[in-house]
N, C-alpha and C positions, 0 to 999 in steps of 0.2 A: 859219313854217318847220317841216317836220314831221320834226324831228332827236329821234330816239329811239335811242339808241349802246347795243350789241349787251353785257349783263353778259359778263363773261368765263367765266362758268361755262357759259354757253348757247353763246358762241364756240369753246369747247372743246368741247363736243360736240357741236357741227357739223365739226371738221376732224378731230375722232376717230369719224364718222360717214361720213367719206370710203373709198369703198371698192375705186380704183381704186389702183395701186402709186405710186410716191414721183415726183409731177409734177415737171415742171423749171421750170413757170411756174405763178403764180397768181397772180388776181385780184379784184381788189373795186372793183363802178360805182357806192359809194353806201358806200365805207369810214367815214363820218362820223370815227370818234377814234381807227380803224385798228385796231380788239379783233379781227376775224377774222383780219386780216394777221399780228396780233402772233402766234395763239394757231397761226397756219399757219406762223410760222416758226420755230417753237418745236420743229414737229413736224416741220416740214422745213428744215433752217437752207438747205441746199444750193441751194434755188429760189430763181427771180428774180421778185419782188415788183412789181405794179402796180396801185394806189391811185386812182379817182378821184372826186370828190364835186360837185357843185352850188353847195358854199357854201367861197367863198374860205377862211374859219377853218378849215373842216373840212381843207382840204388842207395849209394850214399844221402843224397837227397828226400829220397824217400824217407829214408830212417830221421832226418832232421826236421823235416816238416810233416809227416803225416805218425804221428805218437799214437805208441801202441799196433803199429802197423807191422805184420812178418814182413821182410824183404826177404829176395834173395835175387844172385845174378841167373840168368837163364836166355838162352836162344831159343827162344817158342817154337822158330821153325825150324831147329835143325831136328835132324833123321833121328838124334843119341834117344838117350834114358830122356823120361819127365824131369828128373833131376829132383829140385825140391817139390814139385805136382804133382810125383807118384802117391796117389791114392787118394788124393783130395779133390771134393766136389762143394763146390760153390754154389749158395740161391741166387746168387746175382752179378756177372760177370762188364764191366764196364770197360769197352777198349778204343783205342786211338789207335791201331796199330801202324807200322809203316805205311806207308803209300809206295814209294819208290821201287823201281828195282833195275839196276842196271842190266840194260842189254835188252830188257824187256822180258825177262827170263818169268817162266813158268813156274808155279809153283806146286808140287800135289799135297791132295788132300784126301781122304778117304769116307765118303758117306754110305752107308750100310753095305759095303763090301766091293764098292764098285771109285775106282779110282779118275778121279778128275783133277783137270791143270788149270789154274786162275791166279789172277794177277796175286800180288803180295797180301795185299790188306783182304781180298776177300778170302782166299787159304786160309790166314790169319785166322779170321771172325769164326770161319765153319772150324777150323780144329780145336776154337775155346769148347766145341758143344760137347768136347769130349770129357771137360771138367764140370757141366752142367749140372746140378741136383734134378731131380725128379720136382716138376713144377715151378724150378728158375728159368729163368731169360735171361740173356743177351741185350746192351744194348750198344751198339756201335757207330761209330763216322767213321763213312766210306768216303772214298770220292764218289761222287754223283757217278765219273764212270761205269760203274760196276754194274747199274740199274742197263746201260743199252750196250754195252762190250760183248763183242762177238765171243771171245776171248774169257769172261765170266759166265756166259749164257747157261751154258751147261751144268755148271756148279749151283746157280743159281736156280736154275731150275729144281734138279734135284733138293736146295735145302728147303725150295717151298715146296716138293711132293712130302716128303719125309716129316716136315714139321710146321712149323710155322714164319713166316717172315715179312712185317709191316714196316711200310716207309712213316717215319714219324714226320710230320711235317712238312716242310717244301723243303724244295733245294736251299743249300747256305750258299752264296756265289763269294762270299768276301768275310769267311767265318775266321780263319788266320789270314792276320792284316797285313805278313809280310809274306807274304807266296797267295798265289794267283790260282788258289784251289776250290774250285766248289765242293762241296760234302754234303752228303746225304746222312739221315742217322734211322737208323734200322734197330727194328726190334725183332729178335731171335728167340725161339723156342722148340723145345722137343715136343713132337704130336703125339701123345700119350695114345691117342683114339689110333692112330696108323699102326701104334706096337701091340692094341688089343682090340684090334680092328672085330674080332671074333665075340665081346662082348659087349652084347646091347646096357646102355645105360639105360640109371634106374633113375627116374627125375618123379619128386613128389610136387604139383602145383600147388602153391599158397594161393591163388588169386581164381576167383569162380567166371573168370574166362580169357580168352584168348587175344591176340591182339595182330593184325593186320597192318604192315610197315608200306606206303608207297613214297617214290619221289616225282614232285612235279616233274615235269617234260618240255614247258615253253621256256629258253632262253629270254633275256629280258633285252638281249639286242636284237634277238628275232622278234619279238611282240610285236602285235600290230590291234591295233584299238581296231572295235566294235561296233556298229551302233547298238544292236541288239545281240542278245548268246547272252551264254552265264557269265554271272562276274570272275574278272581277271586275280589274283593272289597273289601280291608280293611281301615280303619280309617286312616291307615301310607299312603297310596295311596292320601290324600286330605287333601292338603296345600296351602296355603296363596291365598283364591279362587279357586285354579286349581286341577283339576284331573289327575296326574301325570301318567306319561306314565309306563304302566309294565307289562311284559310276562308271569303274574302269570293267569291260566288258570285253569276253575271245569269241574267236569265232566257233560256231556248237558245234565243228566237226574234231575239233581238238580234243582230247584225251580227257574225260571231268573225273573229280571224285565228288560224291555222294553222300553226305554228310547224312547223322552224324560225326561229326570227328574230332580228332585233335589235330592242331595245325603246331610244329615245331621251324624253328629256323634251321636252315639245313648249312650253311655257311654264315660268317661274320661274327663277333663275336658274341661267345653265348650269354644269355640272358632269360630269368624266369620269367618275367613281362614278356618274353616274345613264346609262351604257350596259351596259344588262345585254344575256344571252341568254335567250332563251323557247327552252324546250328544244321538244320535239316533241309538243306535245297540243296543243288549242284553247282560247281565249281571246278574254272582252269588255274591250276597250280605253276607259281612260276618254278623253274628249276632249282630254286634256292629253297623253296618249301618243303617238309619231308609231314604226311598224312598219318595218322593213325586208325583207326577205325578197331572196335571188341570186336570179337564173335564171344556168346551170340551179341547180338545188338544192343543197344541202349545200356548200353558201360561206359560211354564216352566220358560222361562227368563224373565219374568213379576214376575214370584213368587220366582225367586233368588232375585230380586233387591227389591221384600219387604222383603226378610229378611233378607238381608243384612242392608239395609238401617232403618229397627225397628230392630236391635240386641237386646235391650235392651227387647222387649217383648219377642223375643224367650228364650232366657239365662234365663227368668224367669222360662222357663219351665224345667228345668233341678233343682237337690238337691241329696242329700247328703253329708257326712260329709266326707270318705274318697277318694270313687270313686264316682264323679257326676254322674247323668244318668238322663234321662227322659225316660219317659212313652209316648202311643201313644195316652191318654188320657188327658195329661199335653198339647203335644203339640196341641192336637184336641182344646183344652182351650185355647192356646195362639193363635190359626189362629182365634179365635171367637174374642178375642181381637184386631186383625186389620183388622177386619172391613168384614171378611168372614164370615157372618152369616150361619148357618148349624143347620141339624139335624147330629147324631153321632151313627152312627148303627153299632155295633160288626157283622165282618164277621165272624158268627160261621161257626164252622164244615166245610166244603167242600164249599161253598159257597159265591160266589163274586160278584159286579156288571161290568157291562161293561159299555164302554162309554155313553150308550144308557138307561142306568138305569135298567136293563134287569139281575134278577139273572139266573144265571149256576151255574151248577159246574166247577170247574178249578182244573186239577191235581197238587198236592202237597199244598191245600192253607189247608188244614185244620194241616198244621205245622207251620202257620206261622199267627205268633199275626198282626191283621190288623184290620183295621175301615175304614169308609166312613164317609168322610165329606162335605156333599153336601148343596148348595144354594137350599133355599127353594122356590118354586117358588111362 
């Protein structure tokens, strides 16, 4: 029996890893001793609870320690009927599933009509999407495997063409203390835009302009002092609001941005003290730094004082479990949540806009992770 029950400290940050608003249902097809249910109801007593596992014990369990919870027995993966599933869809599906599988045996699973083999746990995770509500997620511990497995590849690829699928955090190397498993925990979703790929959204802007995401580019183990060139930007540089005065200097062939701006911490733990302003000269950004800049111009101190004053939606945009970080895609998500409506175009390769909306080329941008986030007109 491959019953491995979920520590509660890992349970707990899987349902505080949730990143969708307060579900009315949730679920687990492999609750073993019911630690995700418990830790989901804890955080949302209001939902209605449904449990089911493989092994008679395990559901008896369930019913003793997780009150008010539906159980039932059930084999997620075998071929029969849903059994007690049939016809129910869940906002929010939380799984541990097996890891194990003797022999090393394959599993299928079916994504939009097209049939794939993968280990146990990720078959697992892709056929909960079949119980998913319109606007639920998924969220799962995999083994770390599943991320370079020759053997998942192809399942995995598919469930990121089809929908959505983010690694929460880092690796866990020693997340259950009696087996020698690392795990990954994965966030899952249905891409509403791939099934209605045919209709343009309609986005109204609240905010009277647009806003420009970059990441710095210098490594802070590659840095090398200056005598002269713009000043150098690290994270230690930007405290409690302010942009601290310092002689640290790159060399001028290095990538600058151009202030005005807003300067966020791009890693380490988050913090309002670390949103400063770069007033109006040029600047090398170390890689820990993530830039903002309006279009049109001179918004910068209009878009400090929204994120200082919503902290709570930015800081959303940051996760992991050892070293925080965000992505320029979290925060492209968190400025959609106050009220800047946008499209979100990856500046590939060599190629940026300017204020004017007008692509070029820009020397050194094809090193440096960058988006646009612009009001639609």
């Amino acid at each position: 029996m491959d019953a491995i029950y979920t520590p509660p400290d890992l349970a707990e940050f899987v349902a505080a890893a949730v990143s969708r608003g307060a579900p009315r249902s949730i679920a687990d097809f492999a609750a073993g001793d019911g630690a995700l249910l418990r830790a989901a109801a804890a955080r949302w007593p209001n939902a209605s609870l449904f449990g089911s596992d493989v092994d008679v014990q395990a559901v008896q369990t369930i019913k003793s320690l997780v009150p008010g919870c539906i159980s039932a027995q059930h084999d997620f993966l075998a071929k029969s009927s849903d059994g007690a599933l049939t016809g129910r869809l869940f906002d929010l599906i939380l799984l541990n599933p097996p890891f194990s599988s003797r022999g090393n045996t394959r599993h299928t699973v079916d994504v939009k009509g097209v049939t794939h083999h993968a280990s146990k746990a990720l078959a697992f995770a892709a056929r909960a999407l079949r119980f998913l509500a319109p606007g639920g997620e998924i969220v799962a511990i995999l083994p770390a495997s599943v991320m370079v497995s020759e053997r998942d590849a192809a399942l995995l690829a598919a469930l990121e063409e089809s929908g959505s699928v983010e690694q929460i955090g880092d690796i866990r190397r020693a997340a259950f203390k009696s087996h020698a498993v690392a795990v990954v925990v994965l966030r899952m979703s249905h891409n509403c835009m791939a099934k209605c790929a045919k209709e343009k959204p309609v986005l109204v802007s609240l905010r009277p302009f647009s806003v420009e995401i970059s990441r710095g580019s210098v490594s802070m183990h590659e840095y090398v002092a200056a005598a002269t060139g713009p000043r150098f930007i690290h994270t230690t540089d930007m405290r409690e609001g302010i942009l601290l005065p310092s002689e640290r200097r790159a060399a001028g062939e290095l990538r600058r941005v151009q202030g005005p701006a807003v300067l966020i911490s791009r890693v380490g733990r988050p913090a309002k003290g670390k949103i400063v302003l770069l007033p109006d000269h040029e600047a090398v950004l170390s890689d820990c730094v993530i830039a903002m800049r309006t279009f049109p111009r001179g918004r910068e101190a209009d878009l400090f004082e929204l994120l200082t004053a919503n902290w709570e939606t930015l800081k959303s945009a940051y996760g992991g479990s050892c070293a925080p970080y965000t992505t320029l895609k979290r925060l492209a998500a968190a400025l959609l949540r106050l009220g800047i409506s946008s499209t979100i175009v990856t500046a590939g390769s060599a190629r940026v806009s300017d204020e004017k909306g007008k692509s070029h080329r820009s020397a050194g941008a094809a090193n440096v992770e960058s988006v646009r986030v612009g009001v639609m007109g």
